[in-house]
C-alpha positions in Angstrom: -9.2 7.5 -14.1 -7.1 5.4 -11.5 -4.0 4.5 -12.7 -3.1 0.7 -11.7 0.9 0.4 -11.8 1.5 -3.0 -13.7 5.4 -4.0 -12.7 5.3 -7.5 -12.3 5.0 -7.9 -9.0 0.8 -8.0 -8.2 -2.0 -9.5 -8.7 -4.0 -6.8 -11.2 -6.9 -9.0 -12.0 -8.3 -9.1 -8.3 -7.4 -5.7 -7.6 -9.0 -4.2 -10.7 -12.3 -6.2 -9.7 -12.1 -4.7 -6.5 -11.7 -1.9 -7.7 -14.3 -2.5 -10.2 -16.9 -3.1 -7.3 -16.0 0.5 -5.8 -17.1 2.2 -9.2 -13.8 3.1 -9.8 -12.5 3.6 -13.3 -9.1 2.0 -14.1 -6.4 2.3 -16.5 -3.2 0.5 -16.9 0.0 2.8 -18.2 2.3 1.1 -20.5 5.1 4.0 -20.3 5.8 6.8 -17.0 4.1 9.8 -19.6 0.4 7.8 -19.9 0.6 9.3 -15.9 -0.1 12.7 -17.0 -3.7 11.7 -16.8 -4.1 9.9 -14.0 -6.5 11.5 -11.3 -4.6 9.0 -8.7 -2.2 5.8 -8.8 -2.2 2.4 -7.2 1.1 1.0 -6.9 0.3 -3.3 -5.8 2.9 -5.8 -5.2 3.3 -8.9 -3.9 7.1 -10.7 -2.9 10.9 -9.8 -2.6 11.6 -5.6 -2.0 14.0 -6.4 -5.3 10.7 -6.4 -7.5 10.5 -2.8 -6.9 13.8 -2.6 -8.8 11.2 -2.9 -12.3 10.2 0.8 -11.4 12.9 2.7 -12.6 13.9 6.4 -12.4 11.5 7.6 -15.0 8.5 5.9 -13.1 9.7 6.9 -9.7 9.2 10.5 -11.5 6.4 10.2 -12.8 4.7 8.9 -9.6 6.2 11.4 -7.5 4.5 13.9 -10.4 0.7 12.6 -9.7 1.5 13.6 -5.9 2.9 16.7 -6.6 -0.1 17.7 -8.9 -2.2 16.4 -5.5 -3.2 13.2 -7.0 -3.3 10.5 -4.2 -1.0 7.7 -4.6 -2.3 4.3 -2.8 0.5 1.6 -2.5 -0.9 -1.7 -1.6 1.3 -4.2 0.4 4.7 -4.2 -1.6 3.5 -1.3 -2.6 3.9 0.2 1.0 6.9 -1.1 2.0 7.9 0.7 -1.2 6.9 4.3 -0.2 9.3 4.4 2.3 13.4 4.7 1.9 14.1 1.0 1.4 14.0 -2.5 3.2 16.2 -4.8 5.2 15.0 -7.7 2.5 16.8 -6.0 -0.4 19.4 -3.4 1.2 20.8 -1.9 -2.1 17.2 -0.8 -3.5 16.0 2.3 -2.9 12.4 3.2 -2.2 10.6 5.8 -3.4 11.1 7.9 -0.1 7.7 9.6 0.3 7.8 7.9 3.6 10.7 7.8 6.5 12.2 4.6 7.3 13.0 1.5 6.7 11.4 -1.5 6.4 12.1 -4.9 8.1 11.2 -8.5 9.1 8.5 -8.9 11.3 9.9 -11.2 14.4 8.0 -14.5 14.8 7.9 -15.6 18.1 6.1 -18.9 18.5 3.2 -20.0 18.1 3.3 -17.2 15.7 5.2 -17.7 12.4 6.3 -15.7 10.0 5.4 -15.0 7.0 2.0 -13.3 8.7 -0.1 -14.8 6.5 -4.4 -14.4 7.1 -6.8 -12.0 9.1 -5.9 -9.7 11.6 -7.4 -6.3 13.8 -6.5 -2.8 12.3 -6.0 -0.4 15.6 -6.7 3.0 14.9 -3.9 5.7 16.2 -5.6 8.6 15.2 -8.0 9.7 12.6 -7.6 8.9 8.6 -9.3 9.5 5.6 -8.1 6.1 4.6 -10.8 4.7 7.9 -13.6 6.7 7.7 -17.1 5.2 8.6 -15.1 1.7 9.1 -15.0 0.4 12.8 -11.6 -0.1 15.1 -10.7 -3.5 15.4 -12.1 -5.0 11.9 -10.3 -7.8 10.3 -8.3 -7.3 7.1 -6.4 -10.1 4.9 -2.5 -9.4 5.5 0.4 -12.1 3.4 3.8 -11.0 3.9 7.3 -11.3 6.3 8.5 -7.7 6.6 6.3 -4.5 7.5 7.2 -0.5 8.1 7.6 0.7 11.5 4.8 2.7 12.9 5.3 6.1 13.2 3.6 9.6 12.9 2.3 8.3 9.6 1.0 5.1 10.7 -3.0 5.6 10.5 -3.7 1.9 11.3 -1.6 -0.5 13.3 -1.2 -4.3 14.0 0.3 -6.2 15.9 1.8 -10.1 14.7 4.5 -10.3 17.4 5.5 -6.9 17.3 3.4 -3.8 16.3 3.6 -2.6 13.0 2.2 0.0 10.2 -0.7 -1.7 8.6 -1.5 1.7 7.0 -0.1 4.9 6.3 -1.1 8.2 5.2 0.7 11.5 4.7 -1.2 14.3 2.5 -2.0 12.7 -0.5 0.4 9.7 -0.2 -1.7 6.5 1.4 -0.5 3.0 2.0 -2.0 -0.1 3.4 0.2 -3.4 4.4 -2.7 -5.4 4.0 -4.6 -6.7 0.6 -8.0 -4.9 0.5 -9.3 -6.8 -2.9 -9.0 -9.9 -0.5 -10.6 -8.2 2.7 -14.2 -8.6 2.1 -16.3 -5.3 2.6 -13.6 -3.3 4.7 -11.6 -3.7 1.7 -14.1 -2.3 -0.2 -14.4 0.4 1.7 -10.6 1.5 2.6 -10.8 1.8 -1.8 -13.5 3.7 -1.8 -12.2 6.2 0.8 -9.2 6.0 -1.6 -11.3 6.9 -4.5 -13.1 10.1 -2.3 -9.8 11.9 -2.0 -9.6 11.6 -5.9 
């Protein structure tokens, strides 16, 4: 059972269908301890960093529990930038720190604008569970103004001005800036890769 994190700040429906679609059985907690049977956690989000605020201390524990019982944890856009320390958008609210760094406004330069709002390429730094079978350069639906900076982590990476991570992966701890229940059949298949390290 996948554990889909309900904080007011995502679109469930579409992500359960994806979901769904994957064969992927889905649950949504109403309190931290309905974790404790969770065989992984997607955390989805759409809008300001301060959303992230609605996950408190007892769910920051009891997400930090799934991975440390080596459930894998997906965070899904918001969801992301919330894995790491914190963002520039919402300075005094921490993130969960799973990931180093902060998070910060992508720099439009025109003709690009900002927020990076449709398709764009996924470059592939190095191998990921995350990518397996799905081909460098596929298109995937991003919506959103700030990103995390690519690092050691950074499994996919694109570039809207500037280079940034459009997926991360550490252990069991994955991330992906993009939407995949909007990105057609790569989504699909970044989920079900999700659902294999189950």
């Amino acid at each position: 059972m996948i554990a889909l994190i309900d904080y007011g700040a995502g679109n469930l429906t579409s992500v359960r269908k994806a979901l769904a679609a994957v064969g992927a059985d889905v649950y949504i907690p109403a309190a931290p301890a309905d974790l404790e049977r969770a065989e992984g956690a997607i955390v989805p989000g759409v809008g300001n960093f301060q959303r992230t605020a609605a996950l408190g201390s007892e769910w920051r524990e009891a997400l930090i529990g799934v991975v440390e019982r080596g459930r894998p944890l997906l965070g899904i856009c918001l969801g992301l930038q919330w894995l790491f320390e914190g963002s520039t958008e919402a300075p005094a609210c921490e993130g969960l720190s799973l990931m180093t760094g902060q998070c910060e406004r992508l720099e439009g330069t025109w003709p690009l604008k900002v927020p990076h709002v449709g398709w764009n390429a996924l470059a592939f730094p190095r191998a990921s569970r995350l990518f397996e079978g799905i081909r460098e350069g596929s298109q995937v639906y991003f919506t959103h103004s700030y990103a995390a900076p690519v690092s050691n982590d950074s499994v996919a990476v694109t570039t809207h001005g500037v280079p940034f991570a459009s997926a991360v992966e550490r252990g069991h701890v994955f991330g992906v800036q993009f939407h995949p229940e909007k990105s057609g059949d790569v989504g699909l298949a970044v989920l079900k890769n999700f659902l294999d390290a189950v």
